[in-house]
C-alpha positions in Angstrom: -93.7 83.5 35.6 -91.5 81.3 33.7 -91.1 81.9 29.6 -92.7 80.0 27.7 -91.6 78.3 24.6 -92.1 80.9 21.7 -94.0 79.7 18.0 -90.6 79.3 16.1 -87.6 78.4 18.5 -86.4 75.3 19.3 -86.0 74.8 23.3 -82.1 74.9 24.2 -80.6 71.4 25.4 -78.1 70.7 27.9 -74.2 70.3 26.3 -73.4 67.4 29.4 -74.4 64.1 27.9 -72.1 65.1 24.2 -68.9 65.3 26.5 -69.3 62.3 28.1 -69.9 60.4 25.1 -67.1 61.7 23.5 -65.3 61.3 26.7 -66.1 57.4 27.0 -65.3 57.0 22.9 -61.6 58.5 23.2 -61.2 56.6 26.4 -61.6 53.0 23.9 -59.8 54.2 21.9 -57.0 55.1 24.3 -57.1 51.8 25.9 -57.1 49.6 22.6 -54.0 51.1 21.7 -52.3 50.4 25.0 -53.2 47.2 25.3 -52.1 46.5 21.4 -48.6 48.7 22.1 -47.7 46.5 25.4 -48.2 43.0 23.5 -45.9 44.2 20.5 -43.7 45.7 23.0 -43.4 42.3 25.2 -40.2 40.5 25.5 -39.0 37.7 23.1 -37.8 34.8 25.7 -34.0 33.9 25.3 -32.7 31.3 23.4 -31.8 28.0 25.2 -28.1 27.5 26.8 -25.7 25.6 23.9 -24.1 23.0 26.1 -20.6 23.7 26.7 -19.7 20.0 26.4 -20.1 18.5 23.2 -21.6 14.5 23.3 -18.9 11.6 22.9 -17.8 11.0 19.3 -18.3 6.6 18.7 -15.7 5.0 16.7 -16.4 5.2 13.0 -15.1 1.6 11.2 -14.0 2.3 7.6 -14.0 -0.3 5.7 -11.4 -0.5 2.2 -13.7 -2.0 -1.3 -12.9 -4.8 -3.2 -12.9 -4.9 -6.4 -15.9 -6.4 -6.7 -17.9 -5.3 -3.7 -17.0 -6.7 -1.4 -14.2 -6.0 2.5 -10.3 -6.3 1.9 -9.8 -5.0 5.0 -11.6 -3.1 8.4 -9.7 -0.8 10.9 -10.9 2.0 12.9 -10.6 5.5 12.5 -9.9 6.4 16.4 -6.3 6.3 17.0 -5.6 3.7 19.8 -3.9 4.1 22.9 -0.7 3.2 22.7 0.7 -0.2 24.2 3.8 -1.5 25.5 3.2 -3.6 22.5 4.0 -0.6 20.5 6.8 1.0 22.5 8.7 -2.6 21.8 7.9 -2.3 18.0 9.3 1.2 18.0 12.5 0.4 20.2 13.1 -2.4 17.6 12.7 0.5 14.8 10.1 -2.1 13.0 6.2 -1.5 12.4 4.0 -4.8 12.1 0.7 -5.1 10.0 -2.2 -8.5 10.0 -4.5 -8.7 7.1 -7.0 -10.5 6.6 -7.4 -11.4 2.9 -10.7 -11.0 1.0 -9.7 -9.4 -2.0 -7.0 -8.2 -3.7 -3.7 -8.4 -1.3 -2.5 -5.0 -2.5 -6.7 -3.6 -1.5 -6.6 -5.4 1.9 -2.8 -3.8 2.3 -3.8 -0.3 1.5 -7.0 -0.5 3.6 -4.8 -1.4 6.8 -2.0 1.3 6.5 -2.9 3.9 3.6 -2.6 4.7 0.2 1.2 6.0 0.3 2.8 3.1 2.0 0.7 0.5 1.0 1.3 -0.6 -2.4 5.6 -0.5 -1.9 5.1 -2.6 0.4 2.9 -5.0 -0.9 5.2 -5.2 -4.1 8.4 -5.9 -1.8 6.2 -8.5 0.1 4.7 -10.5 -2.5 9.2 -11.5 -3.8 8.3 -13.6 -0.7 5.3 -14.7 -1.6 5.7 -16.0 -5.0 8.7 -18.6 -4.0 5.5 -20.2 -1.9 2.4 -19.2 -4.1 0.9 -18.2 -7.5 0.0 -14.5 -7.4 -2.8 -13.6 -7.1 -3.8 -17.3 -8.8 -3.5 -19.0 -5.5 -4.4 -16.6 -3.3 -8.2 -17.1 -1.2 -10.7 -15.1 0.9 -9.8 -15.9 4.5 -6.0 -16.2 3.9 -4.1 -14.3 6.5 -0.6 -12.3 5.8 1.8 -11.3 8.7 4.8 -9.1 8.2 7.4 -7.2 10.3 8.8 -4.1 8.2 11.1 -1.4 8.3 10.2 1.9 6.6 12.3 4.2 4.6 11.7 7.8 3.4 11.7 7.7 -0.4 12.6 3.8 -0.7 10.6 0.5 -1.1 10.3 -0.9 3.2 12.5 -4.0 4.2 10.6 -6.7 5.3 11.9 -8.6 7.9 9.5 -11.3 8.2 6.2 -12.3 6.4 4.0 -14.6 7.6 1.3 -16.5 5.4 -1.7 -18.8 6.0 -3.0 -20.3 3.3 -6.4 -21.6 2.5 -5.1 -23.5 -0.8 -2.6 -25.4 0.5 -3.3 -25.6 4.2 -0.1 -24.4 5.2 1.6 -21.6 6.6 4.4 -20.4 5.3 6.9 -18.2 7.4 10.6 -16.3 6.2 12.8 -14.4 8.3 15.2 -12.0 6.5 19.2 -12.8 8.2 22.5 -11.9 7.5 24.8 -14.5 7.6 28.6 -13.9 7.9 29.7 -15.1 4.4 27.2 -13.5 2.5 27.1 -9.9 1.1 23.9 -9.1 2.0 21.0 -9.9 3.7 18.8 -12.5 2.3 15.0 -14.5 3.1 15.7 -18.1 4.8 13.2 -20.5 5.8 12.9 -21.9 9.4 15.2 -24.8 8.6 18.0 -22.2 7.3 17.4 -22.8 3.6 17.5 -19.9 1.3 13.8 -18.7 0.6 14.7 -17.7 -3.3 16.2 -20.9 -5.6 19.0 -20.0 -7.4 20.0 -20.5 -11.4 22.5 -23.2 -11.5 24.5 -21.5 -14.1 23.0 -17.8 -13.5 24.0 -14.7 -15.2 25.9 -13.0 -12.1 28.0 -14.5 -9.6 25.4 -12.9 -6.8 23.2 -10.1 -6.2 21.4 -8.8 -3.7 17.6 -9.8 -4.3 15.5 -11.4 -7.2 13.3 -8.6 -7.4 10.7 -9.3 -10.7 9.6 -13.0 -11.7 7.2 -14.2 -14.2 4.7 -15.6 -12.0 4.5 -12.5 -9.4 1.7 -11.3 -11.6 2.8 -8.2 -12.8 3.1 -9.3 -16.7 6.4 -8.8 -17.0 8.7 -10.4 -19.4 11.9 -11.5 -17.8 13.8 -12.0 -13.9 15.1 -8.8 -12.6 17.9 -9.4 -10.3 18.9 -6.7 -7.9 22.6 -5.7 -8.5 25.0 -2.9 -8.0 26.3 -1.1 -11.5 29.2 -2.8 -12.5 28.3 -6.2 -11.5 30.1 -8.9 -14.2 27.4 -10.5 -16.4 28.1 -13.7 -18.0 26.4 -16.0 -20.3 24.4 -18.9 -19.1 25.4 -20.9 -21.7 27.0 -21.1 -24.6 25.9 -18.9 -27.8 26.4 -16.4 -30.6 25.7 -12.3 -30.1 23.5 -11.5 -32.3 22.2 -8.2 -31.8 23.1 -5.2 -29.5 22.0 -1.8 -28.5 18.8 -1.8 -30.1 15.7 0.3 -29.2 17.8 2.2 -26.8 15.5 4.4 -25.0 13.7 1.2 -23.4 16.4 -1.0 -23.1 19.2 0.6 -22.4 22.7 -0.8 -23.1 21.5 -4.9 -24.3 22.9 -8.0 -25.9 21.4 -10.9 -27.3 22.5 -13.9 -27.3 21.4 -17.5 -29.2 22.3 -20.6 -27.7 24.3 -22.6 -29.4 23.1 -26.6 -28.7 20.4 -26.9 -30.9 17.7 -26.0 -28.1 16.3 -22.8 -30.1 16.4 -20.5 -26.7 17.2 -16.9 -27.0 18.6 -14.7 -24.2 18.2 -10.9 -23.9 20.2 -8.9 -21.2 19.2 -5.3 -20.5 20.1 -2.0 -19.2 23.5 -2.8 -18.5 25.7 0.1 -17.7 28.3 0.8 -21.2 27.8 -0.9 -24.7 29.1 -4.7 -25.1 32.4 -5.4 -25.8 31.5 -8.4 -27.7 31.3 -8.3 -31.6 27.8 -9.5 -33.3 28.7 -12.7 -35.1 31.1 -13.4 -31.9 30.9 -16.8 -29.7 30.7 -16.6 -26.4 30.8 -19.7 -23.6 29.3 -20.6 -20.8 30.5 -18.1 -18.2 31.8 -15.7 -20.4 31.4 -11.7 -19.8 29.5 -10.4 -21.9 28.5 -6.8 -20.5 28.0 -4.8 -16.9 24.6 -4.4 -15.1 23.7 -1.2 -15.0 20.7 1.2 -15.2 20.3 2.5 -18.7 17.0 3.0 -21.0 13.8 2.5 -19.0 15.0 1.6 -15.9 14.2 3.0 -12.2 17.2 1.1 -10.2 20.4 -0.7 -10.6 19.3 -4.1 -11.7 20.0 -6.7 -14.4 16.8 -7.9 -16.9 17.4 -11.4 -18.0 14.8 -12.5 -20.6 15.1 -16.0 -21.4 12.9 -16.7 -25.1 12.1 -20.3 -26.9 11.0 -18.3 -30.4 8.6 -15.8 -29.4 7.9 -17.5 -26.3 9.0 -16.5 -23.0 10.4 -19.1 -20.7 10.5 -18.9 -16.5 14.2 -19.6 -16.5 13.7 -20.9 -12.6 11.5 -23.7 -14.5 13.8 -24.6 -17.5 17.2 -24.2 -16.0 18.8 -26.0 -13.0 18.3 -24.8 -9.8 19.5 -25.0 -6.0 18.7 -23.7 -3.0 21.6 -22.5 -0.7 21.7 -23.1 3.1 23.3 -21.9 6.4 26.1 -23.4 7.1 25.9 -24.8 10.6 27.6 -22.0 12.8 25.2 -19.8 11.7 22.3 -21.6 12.5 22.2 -20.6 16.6 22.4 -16.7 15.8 19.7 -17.5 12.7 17.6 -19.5 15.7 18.1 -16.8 18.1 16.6 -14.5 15.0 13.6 -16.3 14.7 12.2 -16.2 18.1 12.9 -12.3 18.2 10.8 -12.0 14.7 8.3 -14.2 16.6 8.0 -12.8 19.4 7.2 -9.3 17.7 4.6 -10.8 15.3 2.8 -12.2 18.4 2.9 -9.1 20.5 -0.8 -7.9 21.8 
């Protein structure tokens, strides 16, 4: 016989079902973790390839500001390929620049070849321009300038011929820069092989090189400054009493003044020359007469003579109030001045 249950004591159970609960509870657990570790652990896909080649760069177009707003001048920043154009520009040892004009000259100039050689040249191109045209009075949108120049390291660039349409007067105006035999140096002539620059019919030197400062070229300055080695003889244009000499000597250098002497109240001032006048004050001079040296004395940058002609406090354009003539070539030199020309030409239309 089997036992029965006794009053008191609880019937023993079987242990079986506990394990495999516990069992099946660790065995969730076990497979929540792996399944979390294994996405954590997964691998992060790799960036994409850089391209080895980077795109095409386009041209950029800069373009230089007026003044007031508006284009002097567009170009590209890409450097072109070079041209047999260019090759014949360098063998000649000459550089060529086109501008179209919509502003100020010296903007439309700077925008085209740079801030460094831009505004020496524009100052040696516009002695040209003011034999022709007001500056920059007369000067319009849509006028074009041409020029062939030479550069020089530390010095102003020769030009060796400018070219100028204007809107104003309809015309263009062209000057080629020649040598002629007879003359000292070289000088601007016209296509018909007249001197570009008038000349003073009784002028304060015998020659020089290049009228270099006028009072209609814009730049507010008081007198003609004629380009002249030290030394050069400077005479009186007419006839007069010295008056005064040497004063304010750290702007003016080595100067005379002078009064005319006919009755027509003009003054004349010479300046910078290179040694104190000979010349006593109170002393009469005629026309013609010595009176002192160019030179470069007080403030002064280059060899050059300052004539200031004066009617009171007025300053006079002595081109305007004194006679004047234009020189020409004489007529064996016009064939080498022709052959000249169509070399100049032909560079300013190279493509």
């Amino acid at each position: 016989m089997s036992d029965m249950p006794t009053l008191g004591r609880s019937r023993k159970r079987s242990a079986v079902p506990a394990v495999l609960g516990v069992s099946l509870v660790v065995l969730v657990i076990v497979l929540a973790w792996w399944l979390m570790h294994r996405r954590s652990a997964a691998p992060t896909p790799p960036p994409a390839p850089v391209p080895t080649q980077p795109a095409p760069l386009a041209p950029t177009t800069g373009v230089a500001a007026n003044d007031d707003g508006g284009a002097a001048a567009t170009g590209t920043t890409t450097k072109p390929a070079r041209s047999a154009a260019d090759d014949e520009l360098e063998k000649a040892g000459l550089k060529r620049i086109r501008v179209d004009v919509n502003g100020p000259l010296e903007t439309a100039v700077v925008g085209v070849i740079g801030p460094e050689a831009g505004p020496r040249l524009v100052q040696v191109m516009v002695r040209s321009l003011v034999w022709w045209l007001a500056v920059p009075g007369d000067l319009r949108r849509g006028d074009v300038l041409e020029a062939l120049y030479e550069e020089r390291q530390g010095e102003d660039p020769i030009v060796h011929a400018v070219r100028y349409k204007s809107g104003k007067s309809g015309k263009t105006f062209r000057a080629y820069r020649f040598k002629a035999a007879e003359s000292q140096w070289p000088r601007f002539y016209t296509p018909d092989g007249a001197e570009l620059e008038l000349r003073l019919q009784h002028a304060p030197l015998d020659d020089y090189e290049q009228v270099t400062s006028l009072l209609r070229d814009g730049r507010g300055h008081k007198g003609v400054d004629f380009k002249t080695p030290v030394g050069t003889p400077v005479k009186a244009p007419f006839d007069a009493t010295v008056v005064k000499k040497n004063w304010n000597w750290k702007g003016n250098g080595n100067s005379i003044e002078l009064h005319e002497a006919s009755g027509k109240g003009w003054t004349v001032l010479f300046l910078h020359l290179s040694e104190p006048p000979t010349v006593g004050i109170g002393s009469r001079v005629g026309r013609g007469e010595v009176v002192g040296k160019s030179g470069n004395t007080g403030h002064s940058f280059a060899p050059h003579l300052h004539y200031q002609l004066m009617a009171g406090q007025k300053i006079l354009d002595p081109f305007t109030v004194q006679e004047t003539n234009r020189k020409k070539l004489s007529d064996k030199e016009k064939t080498p001045f022709s052959t000249e020309i169509a070399r100049l030409d032909h560079l300013l239309e190279l493509h």
